[in-house]
Every structure is written in C-alpha cells, then in structure tokens.
C-alpha positions in Angstrom: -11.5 -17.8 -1.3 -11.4 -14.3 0.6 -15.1 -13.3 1.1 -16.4 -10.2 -0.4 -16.7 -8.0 2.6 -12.8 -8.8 3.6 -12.1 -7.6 0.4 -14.4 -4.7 -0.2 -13.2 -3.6 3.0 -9.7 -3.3 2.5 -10.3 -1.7 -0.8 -12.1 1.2 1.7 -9.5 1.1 3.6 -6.4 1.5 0.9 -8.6 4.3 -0.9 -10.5 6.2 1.6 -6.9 6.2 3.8 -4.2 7.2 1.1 -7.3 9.7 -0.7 -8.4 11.4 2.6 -4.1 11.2 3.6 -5.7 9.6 6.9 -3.0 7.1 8.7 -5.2 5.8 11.0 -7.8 4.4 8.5 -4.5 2.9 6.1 -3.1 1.5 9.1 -6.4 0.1 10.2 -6.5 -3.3 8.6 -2.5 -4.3 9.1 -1.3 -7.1 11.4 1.2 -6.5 14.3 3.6 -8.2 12.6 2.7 -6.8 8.9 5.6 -7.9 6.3 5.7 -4.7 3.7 7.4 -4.3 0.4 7.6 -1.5 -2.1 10.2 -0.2 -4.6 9.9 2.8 -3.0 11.5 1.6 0.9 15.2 1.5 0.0 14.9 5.4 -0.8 12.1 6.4 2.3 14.3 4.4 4.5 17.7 6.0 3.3 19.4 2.3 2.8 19.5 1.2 -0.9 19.9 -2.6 1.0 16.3 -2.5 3.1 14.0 -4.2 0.6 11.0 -5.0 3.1 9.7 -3.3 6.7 8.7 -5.3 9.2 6.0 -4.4 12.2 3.0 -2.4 12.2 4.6 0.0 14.1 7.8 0.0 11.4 4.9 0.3 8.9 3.2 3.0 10.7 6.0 5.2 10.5 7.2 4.5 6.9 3.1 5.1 6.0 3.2 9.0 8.0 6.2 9.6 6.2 5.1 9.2 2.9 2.0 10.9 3.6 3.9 14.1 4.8 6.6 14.2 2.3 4.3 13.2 -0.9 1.1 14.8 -0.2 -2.2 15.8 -2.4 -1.5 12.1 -4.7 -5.2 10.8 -5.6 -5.5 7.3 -6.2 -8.0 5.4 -7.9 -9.1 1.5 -7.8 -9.5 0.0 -11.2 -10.4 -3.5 -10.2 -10.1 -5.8 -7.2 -9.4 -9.7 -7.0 -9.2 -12.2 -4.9 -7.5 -15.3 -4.2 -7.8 -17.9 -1.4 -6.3 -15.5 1.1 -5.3 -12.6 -0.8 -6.2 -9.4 -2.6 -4.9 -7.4 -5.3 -6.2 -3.6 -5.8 -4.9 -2.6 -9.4 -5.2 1.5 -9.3 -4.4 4.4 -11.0 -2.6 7.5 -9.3 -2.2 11.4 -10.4 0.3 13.8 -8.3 -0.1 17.3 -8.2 2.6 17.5 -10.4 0.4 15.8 -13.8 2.3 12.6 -12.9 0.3 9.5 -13.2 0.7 5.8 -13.6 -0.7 2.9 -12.7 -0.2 0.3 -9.5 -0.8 -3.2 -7.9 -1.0 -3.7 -4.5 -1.1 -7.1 -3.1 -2.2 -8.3 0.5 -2.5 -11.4 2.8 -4.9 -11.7 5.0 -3.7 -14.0 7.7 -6.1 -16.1 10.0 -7.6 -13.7 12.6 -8.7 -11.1 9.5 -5.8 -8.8 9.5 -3.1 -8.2 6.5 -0.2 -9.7 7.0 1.4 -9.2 4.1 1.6 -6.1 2.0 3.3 -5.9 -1.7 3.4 -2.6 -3.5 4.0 -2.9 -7.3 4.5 -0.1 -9.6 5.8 0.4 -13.4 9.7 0.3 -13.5 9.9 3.2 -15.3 8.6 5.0 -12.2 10.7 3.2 -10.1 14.0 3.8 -11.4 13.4 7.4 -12.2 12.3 8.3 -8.6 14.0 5.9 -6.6 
C-alpha cells in the first residue's frame, strides 16, 4: 500500500498548487512521462478526438493554460485514499462565478516516487455543459 507521507504529500501538492495557482508546485510530483486524462482535454486542447496528454512537458503546458484561462477556482480536499500504488483526492471546487461541484482525482505513483498516472473525474453534468 502507498505510505502515508507519498500520499499526504501529493495531497500538498494538488491543493497548495491549484489554491496558490502555483505551476511549479502542481507540476512538482509528475513523472517525465506522466499519462493525463480529464474531460476537460478534448476542449483545452481544441480536438474533440485527444482524450489523454502525454509528457510532463505536454502536461506542463495543458496545467499553465488552465491556470491562466480559469483563474481564482478554490478547491478543497474532502478525503484521501490509498491503494497499493495509487491515490484518490475526492474535493470540492467553487469558481468565482458561485459554481461549485465536486471532483476525484486519481494518481499512480510509479517505482522511483513520481506520478505516472493522472485521472481527473468530474460530475457529467459539468462536463457536458462546459465542454
């Protein structure tokens, strides 16, 4: 199972980073060759077919453009749980506009500490009314 401080860590990473709109400290824990998935990458990326981004450096840029273009979102995490290599931040979120909803993130941790895996979950009523 993932030890505590792995996943107490990337909690302070997800929050502190998207809460403080810091890209270095989001970007801090991900894997060179990070796998990412959201609902949201078919509209950031401009191609309704691209489902996943691959690369940190892919990742990097997809991250800085969401933190320019949807600034001031606060984000709360609800509860955090592990699995053998994995963990799952469930949150809450609240734009500047009154929206708010709730989320699930998933990540693998690969080998050497770092996430290689990212999964962005979301209700699909906010998916299909702003994607």
């Amino acid at each position: 199972m993932l030890d505590d401080a792995t996943a107490a860590e990337l909690r302070r990473h997800w929050e502190q980073g998207w809460n403080g709109e810091d890209l270095d400290t989001i970007m801090a824990p991900f894997a060179a060759d990070v796998v990412f998935s959201s609902p949201f990458v078919p509209t950031l990326a401009g191609d309704p077919a691209k489902t996943t981004i691959s690369g940190y450096d892919a990742l990097r840029s997809y991250v800085d453009y969401a933190l320019r273009h949807y600034p001031g979102i606060r984000y709360a995490v609800e509860g955090t749980y592990v699995g053998n290599d994995t963990v799952v931040l469930v949150y809450t979120y609240q734009s500047p506009d009154g929206t708010a909803g709730h989320g699930a993130d998933s990540m693998r941790v690969d080998a050497a500490g770092k996430v290689a895996e990212w999964r962005c979950h979301y209700a699909r009523d906010l998916v299909t009314t702003t994607a």
